[in-house]
C-alpha positions as CSV (number, residue, x, y, z in Angstrom):
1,X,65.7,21.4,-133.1
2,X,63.4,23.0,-130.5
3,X,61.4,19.5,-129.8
4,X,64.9,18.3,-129.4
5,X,66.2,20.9,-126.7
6,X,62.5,20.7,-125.0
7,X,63.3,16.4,-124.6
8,X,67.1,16.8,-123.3
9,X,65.5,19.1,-120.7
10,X,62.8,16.3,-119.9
11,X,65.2,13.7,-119.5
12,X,67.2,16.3,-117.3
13,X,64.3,17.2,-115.0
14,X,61.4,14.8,-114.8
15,X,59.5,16.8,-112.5
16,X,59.4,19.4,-115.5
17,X,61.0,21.9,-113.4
18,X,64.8,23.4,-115.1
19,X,67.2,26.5,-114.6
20,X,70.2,27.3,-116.2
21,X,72.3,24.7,-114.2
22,X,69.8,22.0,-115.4
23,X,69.9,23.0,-119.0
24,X,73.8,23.5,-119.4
25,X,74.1,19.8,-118.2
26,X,71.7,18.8,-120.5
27,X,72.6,20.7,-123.5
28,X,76.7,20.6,-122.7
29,X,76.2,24.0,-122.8
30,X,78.0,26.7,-120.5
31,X,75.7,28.8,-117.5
32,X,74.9,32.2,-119.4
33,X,74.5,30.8,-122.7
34,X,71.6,28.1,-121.4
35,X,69.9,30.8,-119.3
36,X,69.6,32.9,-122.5
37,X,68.4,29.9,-125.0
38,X,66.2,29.3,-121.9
39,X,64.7,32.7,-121.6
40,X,64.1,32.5,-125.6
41,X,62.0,29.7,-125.5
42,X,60.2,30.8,-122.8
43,X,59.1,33.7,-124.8
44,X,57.9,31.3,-127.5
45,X,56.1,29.2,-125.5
46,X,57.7,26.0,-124.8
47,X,58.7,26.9,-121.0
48,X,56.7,29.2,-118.4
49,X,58.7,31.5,-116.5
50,X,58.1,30.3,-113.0
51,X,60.5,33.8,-111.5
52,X,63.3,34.6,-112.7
53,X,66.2,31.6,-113.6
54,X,63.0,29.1,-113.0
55,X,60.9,27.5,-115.8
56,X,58.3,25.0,-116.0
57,X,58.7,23.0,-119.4
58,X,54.8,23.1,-120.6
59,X,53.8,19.3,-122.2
60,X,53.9,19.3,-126.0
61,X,49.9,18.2,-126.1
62,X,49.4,21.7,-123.8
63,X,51.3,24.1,-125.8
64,X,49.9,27.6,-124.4
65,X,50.8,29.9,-121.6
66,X,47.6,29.6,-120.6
67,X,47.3,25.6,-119.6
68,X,47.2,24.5,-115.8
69,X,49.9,26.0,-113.4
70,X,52.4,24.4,-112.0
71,X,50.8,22.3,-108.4
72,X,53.3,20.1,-107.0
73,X,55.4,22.6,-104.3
74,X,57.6,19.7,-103.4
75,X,59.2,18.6,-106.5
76,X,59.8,22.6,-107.4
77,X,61.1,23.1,-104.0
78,X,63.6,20.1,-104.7
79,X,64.9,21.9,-108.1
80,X,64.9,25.3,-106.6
81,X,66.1,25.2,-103.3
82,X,68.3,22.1,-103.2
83,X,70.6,20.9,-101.0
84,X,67.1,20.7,-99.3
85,X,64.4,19.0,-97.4
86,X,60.8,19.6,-96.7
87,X,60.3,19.5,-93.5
88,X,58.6,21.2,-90.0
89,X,54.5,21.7,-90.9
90,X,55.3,20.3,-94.4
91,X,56.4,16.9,-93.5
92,X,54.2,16.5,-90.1
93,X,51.1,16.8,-92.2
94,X,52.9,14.5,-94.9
95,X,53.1,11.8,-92.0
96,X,49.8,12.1,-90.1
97,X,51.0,13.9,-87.3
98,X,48.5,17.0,-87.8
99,X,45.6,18.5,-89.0
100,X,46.3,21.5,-89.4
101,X,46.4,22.9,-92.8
102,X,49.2,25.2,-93.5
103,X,49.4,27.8,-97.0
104,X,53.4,27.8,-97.1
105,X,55.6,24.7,-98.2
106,X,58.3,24.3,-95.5
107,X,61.5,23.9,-96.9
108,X,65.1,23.2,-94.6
109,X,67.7,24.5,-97.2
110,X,71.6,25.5,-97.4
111,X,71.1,27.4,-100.5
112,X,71.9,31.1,-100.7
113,X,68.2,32.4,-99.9
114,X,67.9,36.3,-99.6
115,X,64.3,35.6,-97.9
116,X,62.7,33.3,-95.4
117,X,59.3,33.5,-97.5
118,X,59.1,32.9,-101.2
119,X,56.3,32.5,-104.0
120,X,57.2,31.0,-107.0
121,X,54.5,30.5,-110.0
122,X,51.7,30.9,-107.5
123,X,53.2,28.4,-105.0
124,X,54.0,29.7,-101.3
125,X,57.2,28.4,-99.4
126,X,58.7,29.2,-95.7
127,X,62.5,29.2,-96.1
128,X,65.4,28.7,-93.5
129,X,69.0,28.6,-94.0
130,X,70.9,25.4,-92.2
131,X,74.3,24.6,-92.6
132,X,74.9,22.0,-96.2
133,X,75.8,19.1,-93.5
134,X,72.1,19.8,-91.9
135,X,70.1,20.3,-94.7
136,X,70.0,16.1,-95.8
137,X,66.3,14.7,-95.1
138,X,66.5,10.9,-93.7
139,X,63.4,10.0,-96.1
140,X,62.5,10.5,-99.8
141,X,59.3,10.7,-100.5
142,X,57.8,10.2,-104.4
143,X,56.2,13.0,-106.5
144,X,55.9,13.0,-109.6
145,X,58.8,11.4,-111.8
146,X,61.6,12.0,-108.6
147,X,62.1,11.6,-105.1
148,X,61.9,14.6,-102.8
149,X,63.8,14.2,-99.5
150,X,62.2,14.8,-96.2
151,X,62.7,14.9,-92.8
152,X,60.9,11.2,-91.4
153,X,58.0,11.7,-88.9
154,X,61.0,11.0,-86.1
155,X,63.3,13.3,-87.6
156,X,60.5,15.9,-87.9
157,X,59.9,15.8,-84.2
158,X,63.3,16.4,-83.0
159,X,63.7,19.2,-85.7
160,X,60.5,21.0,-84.3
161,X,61.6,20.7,-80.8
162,X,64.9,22.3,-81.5
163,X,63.5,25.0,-83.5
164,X,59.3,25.5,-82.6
165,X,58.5,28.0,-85.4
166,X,59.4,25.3,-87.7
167,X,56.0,23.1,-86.4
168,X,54.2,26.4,-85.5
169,X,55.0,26.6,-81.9
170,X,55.5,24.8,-78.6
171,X,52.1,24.1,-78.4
172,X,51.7,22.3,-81.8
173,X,54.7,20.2,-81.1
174,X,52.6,19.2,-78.0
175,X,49.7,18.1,-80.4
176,X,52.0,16.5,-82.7
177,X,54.3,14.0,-80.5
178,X,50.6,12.8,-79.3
179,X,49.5,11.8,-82.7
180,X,53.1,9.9,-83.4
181,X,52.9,8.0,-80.1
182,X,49.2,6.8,-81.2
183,X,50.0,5.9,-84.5
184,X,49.6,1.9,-85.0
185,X,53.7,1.5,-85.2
186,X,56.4,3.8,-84.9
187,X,60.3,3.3,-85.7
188,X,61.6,4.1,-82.5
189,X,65.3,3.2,-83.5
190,X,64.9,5.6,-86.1
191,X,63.9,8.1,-83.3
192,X,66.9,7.2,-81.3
193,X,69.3,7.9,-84.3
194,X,67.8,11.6,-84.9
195,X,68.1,12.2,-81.6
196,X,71.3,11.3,-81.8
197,X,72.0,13.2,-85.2
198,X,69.9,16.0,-84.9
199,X,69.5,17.2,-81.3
200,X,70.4,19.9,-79.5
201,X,70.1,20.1,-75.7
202,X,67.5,22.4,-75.6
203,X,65.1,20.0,-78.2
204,X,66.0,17.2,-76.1
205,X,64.9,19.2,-73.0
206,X,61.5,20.3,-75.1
207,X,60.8,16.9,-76.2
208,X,61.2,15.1,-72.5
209,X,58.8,17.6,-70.5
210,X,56.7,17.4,-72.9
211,X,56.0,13.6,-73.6
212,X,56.3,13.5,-69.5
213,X,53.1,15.8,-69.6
214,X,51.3,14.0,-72.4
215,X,52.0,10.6,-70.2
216,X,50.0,11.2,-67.3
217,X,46.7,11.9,-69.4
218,X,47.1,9.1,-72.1
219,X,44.9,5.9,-71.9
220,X,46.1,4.3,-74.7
221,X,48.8,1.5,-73.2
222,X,50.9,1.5,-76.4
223,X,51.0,5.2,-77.1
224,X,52.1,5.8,-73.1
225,X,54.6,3.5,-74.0
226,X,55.6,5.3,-76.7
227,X,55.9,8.6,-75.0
228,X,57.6,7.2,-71.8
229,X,60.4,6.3,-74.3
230,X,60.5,10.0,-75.9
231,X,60.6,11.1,-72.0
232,X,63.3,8.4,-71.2
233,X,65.5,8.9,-74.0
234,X,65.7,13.0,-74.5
235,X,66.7,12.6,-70.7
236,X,69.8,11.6,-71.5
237,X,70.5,14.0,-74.3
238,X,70.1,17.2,-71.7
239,X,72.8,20.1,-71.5
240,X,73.4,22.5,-68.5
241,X,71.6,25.9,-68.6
242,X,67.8,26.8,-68.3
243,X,66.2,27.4,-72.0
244,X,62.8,28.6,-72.3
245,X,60.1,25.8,-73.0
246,X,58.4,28.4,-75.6
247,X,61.4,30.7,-77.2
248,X,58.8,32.7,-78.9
249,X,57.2,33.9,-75.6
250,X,58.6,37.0,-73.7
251,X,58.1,36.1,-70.2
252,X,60.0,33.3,-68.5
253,X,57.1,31.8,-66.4
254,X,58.6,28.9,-63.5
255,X,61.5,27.3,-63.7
256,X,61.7,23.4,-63.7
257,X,65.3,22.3,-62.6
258,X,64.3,18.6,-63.4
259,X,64.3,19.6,-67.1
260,X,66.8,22.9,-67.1
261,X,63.2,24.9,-68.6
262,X,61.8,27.8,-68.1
263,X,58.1,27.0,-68.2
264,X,56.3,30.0,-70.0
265,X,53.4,28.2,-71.5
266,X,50.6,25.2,-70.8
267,X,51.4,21.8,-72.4
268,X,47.5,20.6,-73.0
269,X,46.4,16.9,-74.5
270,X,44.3,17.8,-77.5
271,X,41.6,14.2,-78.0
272,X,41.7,13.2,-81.8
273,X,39.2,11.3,-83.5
C-alpha cells in the first residue's frame, strides 16, 4: 500500500517535490487528511520533511534520511512558491548575462509569502510578492522531470530596470545589458514585447540612459547596434516625472531632463573576456 501511495505521488510531482495540495490530487483525498498521511510517512522514511507542509519523496533504491539532499532550487521553487518565476540574478546568470555568483535563488511570486528570504531543506531563496497577472515567466526552462518558468534574458532586463534590487543594483544592470548586446544573436522582438508587457516608465527611463552610456564606449558594430535599439526603443516608453537612476541611493545627484532621471550614480563599461 505504502509503494503505492509513494508512486501516485511520483506521478503527481516529477520533480519529487509534494505538499498536501499535491497529494490530495493524487490520492483523491481531502487537504488535512493528505497532510497527515503525509507527515506519517515522513516519519517512516519514505518522504524528508523539507519545512513544514514540504516533502521531498526519497527514491526507493535510497531509502534513508540520510541520502543526498535535495539540489535543484528551481524545480522546489516551482512546487513551493508557484504561481512563480525565477527570475532577476537567478535567470541573468541562467542566460549568460553575468558572472556573478549569487547564494539565493530569485523567485518573482504571487503566493502568500510572510518573508522576502526563505531556506528550505538547505536551499536559499530571495522572495518578492507581484500581483498573480505579473508573476507568469515568458520562458520555461527544463530541470529535472518538469519545466520551470522564467523570465527570458529580454524579459529579465526590463524586470531589473524597473526594480534594481532584483539584479543587484543599477550598476549590475549596467554590466548586464552589455553582455546581452554582445551575445552572438538576441531576439529583439521579444525585447520589444516585454517592453511593451512589462515596463514601467521609470525601467524604460533606466534602460535608455543606460544603453545610451554603454554606446559611446562599445567597439563591437553588432552589439552598438544592439544597444542603440534598447536606447531607441525605451525612448518611447518614457512617463513625466524625474525618478532616481539608483532608487537605492539617498542623494539625488544631477538631474538629466533628456531622460526625466536623477543621476546619483556612475554608469561604467565593465571589458569581459
Amino acid at each position: 500500500m505504502v509503494k503505492n501511495e509513494i508512486a501516485e505521488l511520483a506521478r503527481s510531482a516529477p520533480a519529487g517535490i509534494v505538499n498536501s495540495k499535491i497529494a490530495s490530487s493524487a490520492w483523491g483525498k481531502d487537504i488535512s487528511t493528505a497532510s497527515k498521511r503525509l507527515s506519517a510517512l515522513a516519519s517512516r522514511g519514505w518522504l524528508r520533511r523539507m519545512r513544514r507542509g514540504t516533502y521531498e519523496i526519497i527514491p526507493l533504491d535510497a531509502m534513508s534520511t540520510t541520502s543526498s539532499p535535495y539540489d535543484d532550487p528551481w524545480t522546489l521553487a516551482a512546487t513551493e512558491f508557484e504561481p512563480c518565476y525565477v527570475g532577476g540574478w537567478s535567470a541573468a546568470e541562467h542566460w549568460g548575462l553575468t558572472e556573478q555568483i549569487f547564494r539565493d535563488t530569485f523567485v518573482v511570486t504571487a503566493a502568500n509569502v510572510r518573508s522576502t528570504q526563505v531556506t528550505i531543506g538547505g536551499l536559499s531563496f530571495r522572495l518578492t510578492r507581484v500581483a498573480p497577472d505579473r508573476a507568469l515567466g515568458d520562458e520555461k526552462v527544463w530541470r529535472r522531470a518538469i519545466q520551470v518558468p522564467c523570465s527570458s534574458a529580454e524579459r529579465t532586463l526590463v524586470d531589473a530596470a524597473n526594480s534594481p534590487f532584483w539584479i543587484g543594483g543599477v550598476r549590475h544592470l549596467a554590466d548586464v545589458i552589455t553582455r546581452y548586446a554582445e551575445r552572438p544573436s538576441n531576439d529583439l522582438d521579444a525585447f520589444i514585447r516585454s517592453l511593451k508587457s512589462q515596463t514601467r516608465g521609470a525601467g524604460a527611463k533606466r534602460l535608455g540612459y543606460i544603453a545610451e552610456q554603454l554606446v559611446k564606449d562599445e567597439t563591437d558594430e553588432r552589439a552598438r547596434e544592439t544597444l542603440a535599439f534598447i536606447r531607441d526603443s525605451a525612448h518611447e516608453y518614457r512617463t513625466k516625472g524625474v525618478i532616481k537612476l539608483d532608487p537605492s541611493v539617498r542623494s539625488r545627484g544631477h538631474m538629466n531632463t533628456a531622460w526625466g532621471l536623477w543621476i546619483n550614480t556612475g554608469v561604467v563599461r565593465r571589458d569581459h573576456t
